[in-house]
N, C-alpha and C positions, 0 to 999 in steps of 0.2 A: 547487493540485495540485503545483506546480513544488517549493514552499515544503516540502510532505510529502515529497518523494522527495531533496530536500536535506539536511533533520534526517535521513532514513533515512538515506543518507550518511556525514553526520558522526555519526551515532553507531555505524554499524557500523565506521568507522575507529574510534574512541574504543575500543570492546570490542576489535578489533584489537591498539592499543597498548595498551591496560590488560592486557589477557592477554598480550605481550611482556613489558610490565616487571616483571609479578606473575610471572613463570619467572626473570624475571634475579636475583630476589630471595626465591623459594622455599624456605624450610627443608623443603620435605616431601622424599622421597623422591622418584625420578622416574617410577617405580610410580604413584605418589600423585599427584605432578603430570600425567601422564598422561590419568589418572580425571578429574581435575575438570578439565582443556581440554574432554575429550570431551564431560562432562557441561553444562559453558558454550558449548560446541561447538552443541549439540543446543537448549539452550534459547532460544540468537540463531536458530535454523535456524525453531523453532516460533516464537520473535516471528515473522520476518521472515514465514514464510508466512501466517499470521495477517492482516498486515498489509496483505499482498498480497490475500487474499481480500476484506477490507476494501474493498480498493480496487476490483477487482472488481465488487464489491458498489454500491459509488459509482456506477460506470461504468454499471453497466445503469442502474441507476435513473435516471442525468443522461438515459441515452438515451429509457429510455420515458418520462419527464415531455416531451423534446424533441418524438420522436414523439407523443403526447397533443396538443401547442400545432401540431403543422404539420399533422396531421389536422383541430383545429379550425379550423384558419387556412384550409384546403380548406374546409370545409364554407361557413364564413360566403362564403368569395368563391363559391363555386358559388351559396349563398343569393342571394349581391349581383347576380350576371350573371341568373340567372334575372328578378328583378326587374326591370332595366332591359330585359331583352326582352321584360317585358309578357303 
């Protein structure tokens, strides 16, 4: 999980400095350069959320399988104590 939110990191720095040095060296207009920040702007915004949701998504799941195993882990010892009281 550490290891996912580290590559997020570096590569949101990387799009960072990639859209700095692609402005220092723009032929377009600054109209036109404008446009396509915004537009790279908007499409790192839907990765990242995306990605986030993803993750999210991880999260519950790690918990309800967790939950599942300590629900079962109750039952069999309630099973076990029963037993030994005979």
């Amino acid at each position: 999980m550490a290891s996912d939110n580290s590559k997020l990191i570096w590569f949101t720095a990387g799009v960072a400095l990639g859209a700095t040095i692609s402005l220092l060296f723009a032929p377009n207009s600054g109209e036109e350069t404008r446009r396509r920040i915004r537009d790279k702007a908007n499409e790192g915004r839907e990765k990242l959320s995306g990605k986030g949701r993803d993750l999210m998504d991880q999260g519950r799941h790690l918990y309800d399988k967790g939950r599942q195993i300590a629900d079962e882990a109750a039952d069999l010892f309630d099973r076990g104590r029963r037993m030994v009281e005979g």
